[in-house]
KENU-121356 format. One record per atom (N, C-alpha, C, O): residue number from 1; x, y, z. Coordinates in Angstrom, 3 decimals. Each point is the difference from the previous one (the first is absolute). Example, Ala and Ser with C-alpha at 12.3 -4.5 7.8 and 13.67 -1.06 7.14 Angstrom:
(1 (13.190 -5.690 7.800))
(1 (-0.890 1.190 0.000))
(1 (0.900 1.200 0.000))
(1 (1.036 -0.019 0.665))
(2 (-1.386 1.069 -1.385))
(2 (0.820 1.190 0.060))
(2 (-0.770 1.090 0.730))
(2 (0.509 1.108 0.169))
REM end
This chain:
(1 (0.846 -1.164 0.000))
(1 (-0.846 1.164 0.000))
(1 (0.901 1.240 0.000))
(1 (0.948 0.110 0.778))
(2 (-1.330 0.943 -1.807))
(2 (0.589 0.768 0.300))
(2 (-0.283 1.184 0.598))
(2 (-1.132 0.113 0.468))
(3 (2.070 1.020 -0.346))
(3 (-0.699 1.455 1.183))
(3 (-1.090 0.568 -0.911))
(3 (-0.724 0.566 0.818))
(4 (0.262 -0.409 -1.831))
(4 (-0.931 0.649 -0.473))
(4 (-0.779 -1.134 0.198))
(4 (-1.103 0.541 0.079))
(5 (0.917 -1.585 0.040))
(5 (-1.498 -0.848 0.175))
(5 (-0.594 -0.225 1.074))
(5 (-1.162 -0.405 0.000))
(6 (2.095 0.703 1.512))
(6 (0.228 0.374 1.486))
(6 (-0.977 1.211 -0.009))
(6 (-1.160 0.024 0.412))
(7 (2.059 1.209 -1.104))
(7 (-0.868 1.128 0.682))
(7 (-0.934 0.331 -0.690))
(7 (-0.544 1.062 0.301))
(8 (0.159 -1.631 -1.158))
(8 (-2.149 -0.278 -0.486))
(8 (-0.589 -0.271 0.578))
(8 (-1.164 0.396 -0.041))
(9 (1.649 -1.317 1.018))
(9 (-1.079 -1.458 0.488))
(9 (-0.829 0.979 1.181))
(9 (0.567 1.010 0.417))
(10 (-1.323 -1.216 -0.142))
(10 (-1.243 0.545 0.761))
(10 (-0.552 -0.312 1.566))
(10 (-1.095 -0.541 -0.151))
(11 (1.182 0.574 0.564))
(11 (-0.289 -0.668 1.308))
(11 (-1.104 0.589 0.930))
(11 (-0.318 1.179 0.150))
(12 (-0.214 -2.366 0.469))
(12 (-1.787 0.776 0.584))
(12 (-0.958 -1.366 -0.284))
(12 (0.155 -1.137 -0.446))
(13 (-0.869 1.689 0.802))
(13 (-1.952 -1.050 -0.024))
(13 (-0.272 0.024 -1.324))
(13 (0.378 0.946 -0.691))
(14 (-1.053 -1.965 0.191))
(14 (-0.665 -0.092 -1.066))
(14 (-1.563 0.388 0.377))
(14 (-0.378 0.282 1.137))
(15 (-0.400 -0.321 -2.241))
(15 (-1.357 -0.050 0.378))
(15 (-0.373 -1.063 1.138))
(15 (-0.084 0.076 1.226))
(16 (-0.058 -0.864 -1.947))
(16 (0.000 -1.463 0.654))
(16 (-0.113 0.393 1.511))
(16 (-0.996 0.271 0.671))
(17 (2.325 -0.324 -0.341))
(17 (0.295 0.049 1.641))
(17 (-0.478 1.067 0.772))
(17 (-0.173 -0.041 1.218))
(18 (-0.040 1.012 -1.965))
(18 (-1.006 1.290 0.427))
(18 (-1.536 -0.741 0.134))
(18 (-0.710 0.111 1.000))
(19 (0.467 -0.639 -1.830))
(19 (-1.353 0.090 0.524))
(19 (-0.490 -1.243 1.062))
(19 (-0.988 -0.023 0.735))
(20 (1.809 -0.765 -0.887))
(20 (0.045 -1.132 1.262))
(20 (0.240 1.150 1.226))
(20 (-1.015 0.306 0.626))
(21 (2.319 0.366 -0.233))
(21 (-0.523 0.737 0.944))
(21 (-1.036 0.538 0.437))
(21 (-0.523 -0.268 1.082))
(22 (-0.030 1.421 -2.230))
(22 (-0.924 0.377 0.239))
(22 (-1.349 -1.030 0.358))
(22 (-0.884 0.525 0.676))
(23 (0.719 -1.720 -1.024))
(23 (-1.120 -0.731 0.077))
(23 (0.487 -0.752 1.432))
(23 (-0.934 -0.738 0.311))
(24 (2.083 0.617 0.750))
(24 (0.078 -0.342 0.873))
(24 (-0.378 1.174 0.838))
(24 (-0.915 -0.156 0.808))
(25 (1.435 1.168 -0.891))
(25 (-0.731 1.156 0.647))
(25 (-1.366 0.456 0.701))
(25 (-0.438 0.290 1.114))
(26 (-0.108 -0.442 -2.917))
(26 (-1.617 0.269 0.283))
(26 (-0.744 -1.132 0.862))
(26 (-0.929 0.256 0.765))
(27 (1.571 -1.832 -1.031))
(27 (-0.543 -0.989 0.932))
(27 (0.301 0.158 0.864))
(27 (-0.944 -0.413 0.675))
(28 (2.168 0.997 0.440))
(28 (0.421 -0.182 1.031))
(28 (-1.396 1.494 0.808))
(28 (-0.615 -0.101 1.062))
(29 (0.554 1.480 -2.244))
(29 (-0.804 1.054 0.426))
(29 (-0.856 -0.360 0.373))
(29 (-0.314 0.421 1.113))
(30 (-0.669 -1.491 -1.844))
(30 (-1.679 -0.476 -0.584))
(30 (0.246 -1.166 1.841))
(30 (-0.901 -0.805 0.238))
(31 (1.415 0.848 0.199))
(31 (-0.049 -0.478 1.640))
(31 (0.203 0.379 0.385))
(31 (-1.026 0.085 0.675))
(32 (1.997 0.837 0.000))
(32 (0.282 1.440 0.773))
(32 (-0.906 0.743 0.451))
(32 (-0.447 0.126 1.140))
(33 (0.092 0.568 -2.501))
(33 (-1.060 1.281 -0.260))
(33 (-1.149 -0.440 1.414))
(33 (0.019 0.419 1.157))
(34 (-0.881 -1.331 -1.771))
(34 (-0.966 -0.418 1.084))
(34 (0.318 -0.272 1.101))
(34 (-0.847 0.288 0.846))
(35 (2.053 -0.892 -0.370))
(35 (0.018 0.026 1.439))
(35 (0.493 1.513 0.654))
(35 (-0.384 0.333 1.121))
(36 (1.115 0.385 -1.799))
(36 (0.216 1.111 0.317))
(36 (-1.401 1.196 0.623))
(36 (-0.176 0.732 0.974))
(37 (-0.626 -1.148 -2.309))
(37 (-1.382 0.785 0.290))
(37 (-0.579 -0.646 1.141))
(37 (-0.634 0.693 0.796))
(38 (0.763 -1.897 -0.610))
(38 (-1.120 -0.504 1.386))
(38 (0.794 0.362 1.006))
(38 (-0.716 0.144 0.991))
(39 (2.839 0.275 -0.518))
(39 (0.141 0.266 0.811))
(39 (-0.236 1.751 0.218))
(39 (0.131 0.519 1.109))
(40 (-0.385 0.030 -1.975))
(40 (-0.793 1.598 0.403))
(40 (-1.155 -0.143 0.099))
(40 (-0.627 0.976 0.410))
(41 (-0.094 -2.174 -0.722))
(41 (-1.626 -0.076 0.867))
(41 (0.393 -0.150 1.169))
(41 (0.088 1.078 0.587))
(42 (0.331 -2.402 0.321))
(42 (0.677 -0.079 1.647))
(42 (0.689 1.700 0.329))
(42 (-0.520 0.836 0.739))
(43 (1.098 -0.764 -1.094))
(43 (0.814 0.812 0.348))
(43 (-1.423 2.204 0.837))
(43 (-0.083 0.727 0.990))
(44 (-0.457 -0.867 -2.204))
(44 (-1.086 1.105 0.297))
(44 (-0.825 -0.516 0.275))
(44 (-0.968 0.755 -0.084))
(45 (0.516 -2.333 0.620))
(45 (-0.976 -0.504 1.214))
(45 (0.413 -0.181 1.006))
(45 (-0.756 -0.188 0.953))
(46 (2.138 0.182 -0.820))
(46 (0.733 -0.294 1.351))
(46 (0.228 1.547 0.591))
(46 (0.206 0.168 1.202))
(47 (-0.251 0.805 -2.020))
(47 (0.090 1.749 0.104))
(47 (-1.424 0.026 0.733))
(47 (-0.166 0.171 1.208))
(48 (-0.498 -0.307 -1.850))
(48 (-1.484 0.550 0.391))
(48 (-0.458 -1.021 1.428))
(48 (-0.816 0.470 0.792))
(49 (1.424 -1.918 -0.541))
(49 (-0.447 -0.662 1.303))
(49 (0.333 0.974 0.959))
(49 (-0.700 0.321 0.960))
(50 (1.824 0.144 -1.270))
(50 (0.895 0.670 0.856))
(50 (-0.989 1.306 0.238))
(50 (-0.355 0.216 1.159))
(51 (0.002 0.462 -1.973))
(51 (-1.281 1.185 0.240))
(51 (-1.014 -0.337 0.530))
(51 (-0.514 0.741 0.838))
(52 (-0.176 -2.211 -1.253))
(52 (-1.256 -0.010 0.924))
(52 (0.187 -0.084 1.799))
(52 (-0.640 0.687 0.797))
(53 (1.734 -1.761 -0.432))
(53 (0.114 0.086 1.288))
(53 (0.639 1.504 0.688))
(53 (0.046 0.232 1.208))
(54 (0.396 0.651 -2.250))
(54 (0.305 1.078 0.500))
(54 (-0.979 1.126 0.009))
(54 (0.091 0.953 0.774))
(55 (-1.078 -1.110 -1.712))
(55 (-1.724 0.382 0.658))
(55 (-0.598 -0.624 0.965))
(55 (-0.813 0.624 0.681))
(56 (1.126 -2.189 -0.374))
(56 (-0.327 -0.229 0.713))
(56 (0.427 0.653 1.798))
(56 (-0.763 0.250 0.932))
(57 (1.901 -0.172 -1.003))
(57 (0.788 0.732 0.979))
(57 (-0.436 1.729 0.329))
(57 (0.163 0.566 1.081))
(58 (-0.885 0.187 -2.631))
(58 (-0.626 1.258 0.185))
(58 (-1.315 -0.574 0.871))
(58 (-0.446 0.349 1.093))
(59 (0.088 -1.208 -1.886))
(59 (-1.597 -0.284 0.605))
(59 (-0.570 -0.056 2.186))
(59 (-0.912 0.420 0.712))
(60 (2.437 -1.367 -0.547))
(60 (0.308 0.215 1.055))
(60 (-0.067 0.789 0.966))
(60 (-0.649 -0.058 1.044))
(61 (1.699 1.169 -1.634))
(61 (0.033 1.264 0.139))
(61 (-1.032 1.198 0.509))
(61 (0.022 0.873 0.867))
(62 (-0.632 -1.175 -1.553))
(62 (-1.784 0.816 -0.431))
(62 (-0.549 -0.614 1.163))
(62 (-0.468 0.804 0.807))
(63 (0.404 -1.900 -0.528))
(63 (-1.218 -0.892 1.007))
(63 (0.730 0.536 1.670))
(63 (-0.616 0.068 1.064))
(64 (1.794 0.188 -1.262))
(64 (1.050 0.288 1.030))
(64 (-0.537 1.898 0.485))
(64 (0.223 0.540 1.083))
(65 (-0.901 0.044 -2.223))
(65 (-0.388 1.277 0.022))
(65 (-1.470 -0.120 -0.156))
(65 (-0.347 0.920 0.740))
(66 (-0.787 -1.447 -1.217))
(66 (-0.590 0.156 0.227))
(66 (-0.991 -0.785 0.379))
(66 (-1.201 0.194 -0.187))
(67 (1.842 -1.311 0.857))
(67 (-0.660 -0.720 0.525))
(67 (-1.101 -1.370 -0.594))
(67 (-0.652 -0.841 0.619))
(68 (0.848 1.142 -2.225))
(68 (-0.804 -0.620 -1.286))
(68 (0.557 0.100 -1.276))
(68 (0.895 0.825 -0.187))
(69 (-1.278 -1.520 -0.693))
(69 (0.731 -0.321 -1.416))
(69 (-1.211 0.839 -0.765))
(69 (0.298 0.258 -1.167))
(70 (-1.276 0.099 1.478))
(70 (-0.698 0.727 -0.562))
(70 (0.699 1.269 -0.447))
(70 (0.979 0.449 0.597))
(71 (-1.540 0.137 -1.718))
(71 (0.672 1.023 -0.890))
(71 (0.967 0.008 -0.273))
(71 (0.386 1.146 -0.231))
(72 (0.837 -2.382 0.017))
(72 (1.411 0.317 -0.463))
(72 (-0.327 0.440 -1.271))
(72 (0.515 0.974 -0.549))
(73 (-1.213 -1.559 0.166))
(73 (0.105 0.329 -2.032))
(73 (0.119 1.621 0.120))
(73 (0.058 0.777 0.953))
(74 (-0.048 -0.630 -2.394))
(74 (-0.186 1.694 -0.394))
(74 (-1.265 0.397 0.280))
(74 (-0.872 -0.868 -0.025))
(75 (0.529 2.163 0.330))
(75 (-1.100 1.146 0.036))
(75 (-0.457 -1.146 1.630))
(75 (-1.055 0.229 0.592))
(76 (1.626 -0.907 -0.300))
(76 (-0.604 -0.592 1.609))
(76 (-1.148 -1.072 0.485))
(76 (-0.810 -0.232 0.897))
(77 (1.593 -0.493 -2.769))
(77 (-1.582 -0.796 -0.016))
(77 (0.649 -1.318 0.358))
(77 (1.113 0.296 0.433))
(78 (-1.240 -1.353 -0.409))
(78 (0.089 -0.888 0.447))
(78 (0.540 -1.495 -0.888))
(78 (0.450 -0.970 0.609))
(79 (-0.583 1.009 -2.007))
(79 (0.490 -0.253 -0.850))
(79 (0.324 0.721 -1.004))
(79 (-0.512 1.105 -0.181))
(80 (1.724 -1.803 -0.901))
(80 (0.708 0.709 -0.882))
(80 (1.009 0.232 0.346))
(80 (0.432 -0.235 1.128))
(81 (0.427 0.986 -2.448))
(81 (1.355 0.627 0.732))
(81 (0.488 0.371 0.984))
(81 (-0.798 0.900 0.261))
(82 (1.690 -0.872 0.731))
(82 (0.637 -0.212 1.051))
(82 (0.030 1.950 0.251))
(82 (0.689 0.786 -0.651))
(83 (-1.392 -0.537 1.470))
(83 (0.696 1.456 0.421))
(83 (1.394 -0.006 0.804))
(83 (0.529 1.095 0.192))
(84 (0.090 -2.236 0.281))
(84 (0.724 0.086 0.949))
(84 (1.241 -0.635 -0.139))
(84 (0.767 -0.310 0.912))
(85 (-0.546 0.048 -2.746))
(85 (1.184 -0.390 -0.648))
(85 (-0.658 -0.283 -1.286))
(85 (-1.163 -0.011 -0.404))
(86 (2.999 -0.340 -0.377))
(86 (-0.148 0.258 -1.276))
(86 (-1.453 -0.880 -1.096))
(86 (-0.485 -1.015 0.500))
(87 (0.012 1.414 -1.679))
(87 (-1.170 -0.366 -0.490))
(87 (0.849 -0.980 -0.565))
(87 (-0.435 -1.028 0.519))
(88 (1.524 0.642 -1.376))
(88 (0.217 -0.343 -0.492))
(88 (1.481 -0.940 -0.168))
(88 (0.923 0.438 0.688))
(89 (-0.729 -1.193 -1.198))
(89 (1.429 -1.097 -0.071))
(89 (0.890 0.470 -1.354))
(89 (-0.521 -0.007 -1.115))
(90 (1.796 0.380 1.313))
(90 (0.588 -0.025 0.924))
(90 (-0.434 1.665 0.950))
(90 (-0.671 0.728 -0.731))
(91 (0.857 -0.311 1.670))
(91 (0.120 0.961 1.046))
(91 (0.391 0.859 -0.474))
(91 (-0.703 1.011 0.039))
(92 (2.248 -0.937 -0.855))
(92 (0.402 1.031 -0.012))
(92 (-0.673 0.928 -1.493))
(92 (0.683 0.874 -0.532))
(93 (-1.870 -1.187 0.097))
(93 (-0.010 1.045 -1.112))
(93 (0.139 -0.682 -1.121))
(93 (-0.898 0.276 -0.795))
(94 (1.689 -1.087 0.388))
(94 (-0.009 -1.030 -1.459))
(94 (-1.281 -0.104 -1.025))
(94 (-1.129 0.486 0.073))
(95 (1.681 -1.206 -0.927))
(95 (-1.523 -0.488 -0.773))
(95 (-0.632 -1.034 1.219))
(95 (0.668 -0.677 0.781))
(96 (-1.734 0.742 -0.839))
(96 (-1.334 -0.947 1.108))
(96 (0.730 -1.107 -0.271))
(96 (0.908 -0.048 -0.829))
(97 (-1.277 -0.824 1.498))
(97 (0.211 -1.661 -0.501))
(97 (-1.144 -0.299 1.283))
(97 (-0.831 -0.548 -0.725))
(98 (0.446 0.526 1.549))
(98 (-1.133 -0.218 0.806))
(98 (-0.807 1.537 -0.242))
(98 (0.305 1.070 -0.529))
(99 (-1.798 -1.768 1.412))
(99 (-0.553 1.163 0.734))
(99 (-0.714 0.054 0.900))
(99 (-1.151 -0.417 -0.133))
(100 (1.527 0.873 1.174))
(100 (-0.155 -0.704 1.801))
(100 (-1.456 0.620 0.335))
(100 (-0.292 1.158 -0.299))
(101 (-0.495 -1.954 0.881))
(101 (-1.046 0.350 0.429))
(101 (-0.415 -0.786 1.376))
(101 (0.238 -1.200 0.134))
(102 (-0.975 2.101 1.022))
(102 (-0.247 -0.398 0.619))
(102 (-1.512 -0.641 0.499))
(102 (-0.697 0.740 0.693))
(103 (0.185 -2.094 -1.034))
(103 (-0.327 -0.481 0.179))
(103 (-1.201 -0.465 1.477))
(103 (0.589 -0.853 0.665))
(104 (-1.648 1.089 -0.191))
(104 (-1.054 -0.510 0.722))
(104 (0.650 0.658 1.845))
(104 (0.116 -0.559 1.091))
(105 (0.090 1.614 -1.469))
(105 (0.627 0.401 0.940))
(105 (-1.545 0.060 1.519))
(105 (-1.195 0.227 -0.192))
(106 (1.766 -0.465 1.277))
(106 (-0.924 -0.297 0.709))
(106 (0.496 1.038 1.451))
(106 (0.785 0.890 -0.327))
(107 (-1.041 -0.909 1.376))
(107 (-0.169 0.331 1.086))
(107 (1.897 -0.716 0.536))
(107 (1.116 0.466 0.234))
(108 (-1.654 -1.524 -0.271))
(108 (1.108 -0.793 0.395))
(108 (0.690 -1.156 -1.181))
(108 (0.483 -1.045 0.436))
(109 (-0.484 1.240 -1.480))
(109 (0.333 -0.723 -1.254))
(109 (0.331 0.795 -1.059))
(109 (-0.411 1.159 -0.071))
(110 (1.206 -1.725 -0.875))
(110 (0.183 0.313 -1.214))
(110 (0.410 -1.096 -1.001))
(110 (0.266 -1.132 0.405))
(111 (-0.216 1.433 -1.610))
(111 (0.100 -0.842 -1.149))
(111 (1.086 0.957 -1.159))
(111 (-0.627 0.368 -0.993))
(112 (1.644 -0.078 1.004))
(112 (0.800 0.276 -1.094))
(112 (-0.087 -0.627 -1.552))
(112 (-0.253 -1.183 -0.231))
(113 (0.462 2.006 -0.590))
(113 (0.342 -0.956 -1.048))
(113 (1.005 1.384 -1.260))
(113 (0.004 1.229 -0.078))
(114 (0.760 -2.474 -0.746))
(114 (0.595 0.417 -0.993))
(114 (0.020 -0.484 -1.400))
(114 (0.582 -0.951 -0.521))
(115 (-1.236 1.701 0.136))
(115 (-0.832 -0.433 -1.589))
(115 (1.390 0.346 -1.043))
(115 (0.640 1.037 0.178))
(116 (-0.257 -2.051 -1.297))
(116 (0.991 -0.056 -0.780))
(116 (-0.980 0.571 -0.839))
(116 (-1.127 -0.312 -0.382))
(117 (2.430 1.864 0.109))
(117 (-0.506 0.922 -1.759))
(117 (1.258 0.244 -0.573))
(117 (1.083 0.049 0.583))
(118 (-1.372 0.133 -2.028))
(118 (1.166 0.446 -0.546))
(118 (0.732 -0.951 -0.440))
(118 (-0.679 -0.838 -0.594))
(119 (1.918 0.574 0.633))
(119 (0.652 -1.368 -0.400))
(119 (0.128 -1.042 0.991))
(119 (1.095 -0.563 -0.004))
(120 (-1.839 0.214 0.751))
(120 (0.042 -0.688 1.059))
(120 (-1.443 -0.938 -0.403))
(120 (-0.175 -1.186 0.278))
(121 (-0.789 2.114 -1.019))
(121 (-1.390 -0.708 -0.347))
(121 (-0.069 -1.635 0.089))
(121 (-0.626 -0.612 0.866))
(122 (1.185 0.178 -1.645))
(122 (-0.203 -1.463 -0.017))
(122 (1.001 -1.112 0.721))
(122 (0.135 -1.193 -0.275))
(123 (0.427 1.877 1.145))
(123 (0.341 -0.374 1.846))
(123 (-0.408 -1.205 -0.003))
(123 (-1.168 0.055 -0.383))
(124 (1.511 -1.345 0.632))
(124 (-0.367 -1.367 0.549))
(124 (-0.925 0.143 1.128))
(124 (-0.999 -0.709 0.126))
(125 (1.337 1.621 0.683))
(125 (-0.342 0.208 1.453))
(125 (-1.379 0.733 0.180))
(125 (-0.715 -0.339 0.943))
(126 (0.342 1.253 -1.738))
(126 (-1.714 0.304 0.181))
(126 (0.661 1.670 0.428))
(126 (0.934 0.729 -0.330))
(127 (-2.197 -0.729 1.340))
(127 (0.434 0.857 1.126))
(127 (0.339 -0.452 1.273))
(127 (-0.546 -0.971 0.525))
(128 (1.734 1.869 0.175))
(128 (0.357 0.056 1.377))
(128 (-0.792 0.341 0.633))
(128 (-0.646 1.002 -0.306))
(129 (0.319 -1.930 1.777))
(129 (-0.567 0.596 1.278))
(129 (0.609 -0.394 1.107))
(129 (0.731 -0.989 -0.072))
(130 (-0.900 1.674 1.323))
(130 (0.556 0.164 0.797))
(130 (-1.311 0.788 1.238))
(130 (-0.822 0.892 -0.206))
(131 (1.196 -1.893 1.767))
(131 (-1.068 0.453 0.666))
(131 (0.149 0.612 1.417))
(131 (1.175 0.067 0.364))
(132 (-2.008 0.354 0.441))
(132 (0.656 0.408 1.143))
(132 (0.463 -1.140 0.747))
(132 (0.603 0.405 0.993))
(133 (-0.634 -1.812 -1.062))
(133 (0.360 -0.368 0.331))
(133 (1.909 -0.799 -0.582))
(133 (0.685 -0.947 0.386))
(134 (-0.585 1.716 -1.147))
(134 (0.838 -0.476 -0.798))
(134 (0.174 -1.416 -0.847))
(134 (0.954 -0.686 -0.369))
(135 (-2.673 0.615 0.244))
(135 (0.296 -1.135 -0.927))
(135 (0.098 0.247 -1.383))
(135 (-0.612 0.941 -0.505))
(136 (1.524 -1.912 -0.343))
(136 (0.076 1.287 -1.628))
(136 (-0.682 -0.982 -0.870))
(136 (0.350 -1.144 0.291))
(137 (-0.970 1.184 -0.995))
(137 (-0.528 -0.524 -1.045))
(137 (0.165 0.233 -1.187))
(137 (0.859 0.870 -0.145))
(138 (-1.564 -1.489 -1.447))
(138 (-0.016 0.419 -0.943))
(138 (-1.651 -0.403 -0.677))
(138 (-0.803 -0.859 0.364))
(139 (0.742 1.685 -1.269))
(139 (-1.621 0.135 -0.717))
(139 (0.211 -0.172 -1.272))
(139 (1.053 0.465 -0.437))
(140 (-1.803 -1.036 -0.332))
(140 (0.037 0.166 -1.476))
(140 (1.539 -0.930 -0.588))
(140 (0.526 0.130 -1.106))
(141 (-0.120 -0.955 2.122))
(141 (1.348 -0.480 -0.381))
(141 (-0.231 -0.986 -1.352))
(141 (-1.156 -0.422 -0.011))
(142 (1.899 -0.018 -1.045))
(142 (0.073 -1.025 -0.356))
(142 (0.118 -1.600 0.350))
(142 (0.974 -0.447 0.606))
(143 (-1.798 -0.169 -0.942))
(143 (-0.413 -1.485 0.522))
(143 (1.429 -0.739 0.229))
(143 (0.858 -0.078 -0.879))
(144 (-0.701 -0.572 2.487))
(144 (0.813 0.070 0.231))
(144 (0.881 0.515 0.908))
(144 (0.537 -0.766 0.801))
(145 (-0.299 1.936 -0.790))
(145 (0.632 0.937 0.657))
(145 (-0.669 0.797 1.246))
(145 (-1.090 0.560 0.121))
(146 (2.039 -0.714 0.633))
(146 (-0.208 0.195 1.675))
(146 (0.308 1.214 0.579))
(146 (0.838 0.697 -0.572))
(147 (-1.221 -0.401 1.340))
(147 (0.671 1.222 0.865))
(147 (1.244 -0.371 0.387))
(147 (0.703 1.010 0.042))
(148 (-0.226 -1.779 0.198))
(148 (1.530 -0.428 0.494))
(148 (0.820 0.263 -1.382))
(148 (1.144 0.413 0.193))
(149 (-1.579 -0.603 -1.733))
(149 (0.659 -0.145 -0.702))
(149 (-0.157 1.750 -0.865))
(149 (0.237 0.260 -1.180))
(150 (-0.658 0.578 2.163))
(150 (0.055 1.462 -0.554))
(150 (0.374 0.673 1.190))
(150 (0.370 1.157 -0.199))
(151 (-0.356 -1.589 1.528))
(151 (0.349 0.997 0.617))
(151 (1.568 -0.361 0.446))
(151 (0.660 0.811 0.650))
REM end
């Protein structure tokens, strides 16, 4: 061989081997992708558990002042939005992914809950609840699936 047939020669991927990469890629993505998305579902239901027992802890609070769970909601009514923490998951202001409502509020009882909106909609888990007694539940879950396996 000589030096001019050396410094022609070309070196690199062919098609070929390009697109085998690329087609190991997209298979390795096309499994990823989805588990990735179901761990930011856990991830902003495990955010928002964390909010309901921390309404739950406002709710507390309130019964500690006024002696009743009556009127936490807004305008002092008794269900609905929470006058006495955040309306919504996550807390700080974000896009919604829940939306917390307070639930059958009584004298001496309450019923929390956290309704999946937004990209959270089709949640395995339903809605979150959570009670004065701290028992947590789920509503609307998919068949199957437990409160142990969302909270």
């Amino acid at each position: 061989m000589n030096n001019s047939t050396a410094a022609t020669q070309q070196h690199g991927f062919n098609l070929i081997e390009l697109m085998i990469v690329i087609a190991i890629v997209g298979i390795i993505a096309a499994f990823a992708y989805p588990s990735y998305q179901r761990q930011l579902q856990d991830t902003r239901r495990a955010d928002c558990s964390g909010a309901l027992v921390g309404l739950g802890n406002a709710m507390e609070r309130f019964y500690s002042v006024n002696g009743s769970y009556l009127g936490a909601a807004a305008g002092g009514a008794n269900t609905g939005a929470p006058a006495v923490f955040s309306t919504s998951c996550p807390i700080d202001g974000n896009t919604a992914t829940y939306n917390i409502t307070i639930q059958a509020a009584t004298t001496s009882t309450y019923m929390l809950n956290a309704a999946p909106t937004g990209v959270q909609t089709d949640d395995q888990c339903g809605t979150l609840s959570y009670s004065n007694t701290g028992v947590k539940g789920v509503v609307g879950a998919d068949a199957g699936v437990t409160w142990q396996d969302c909270w």
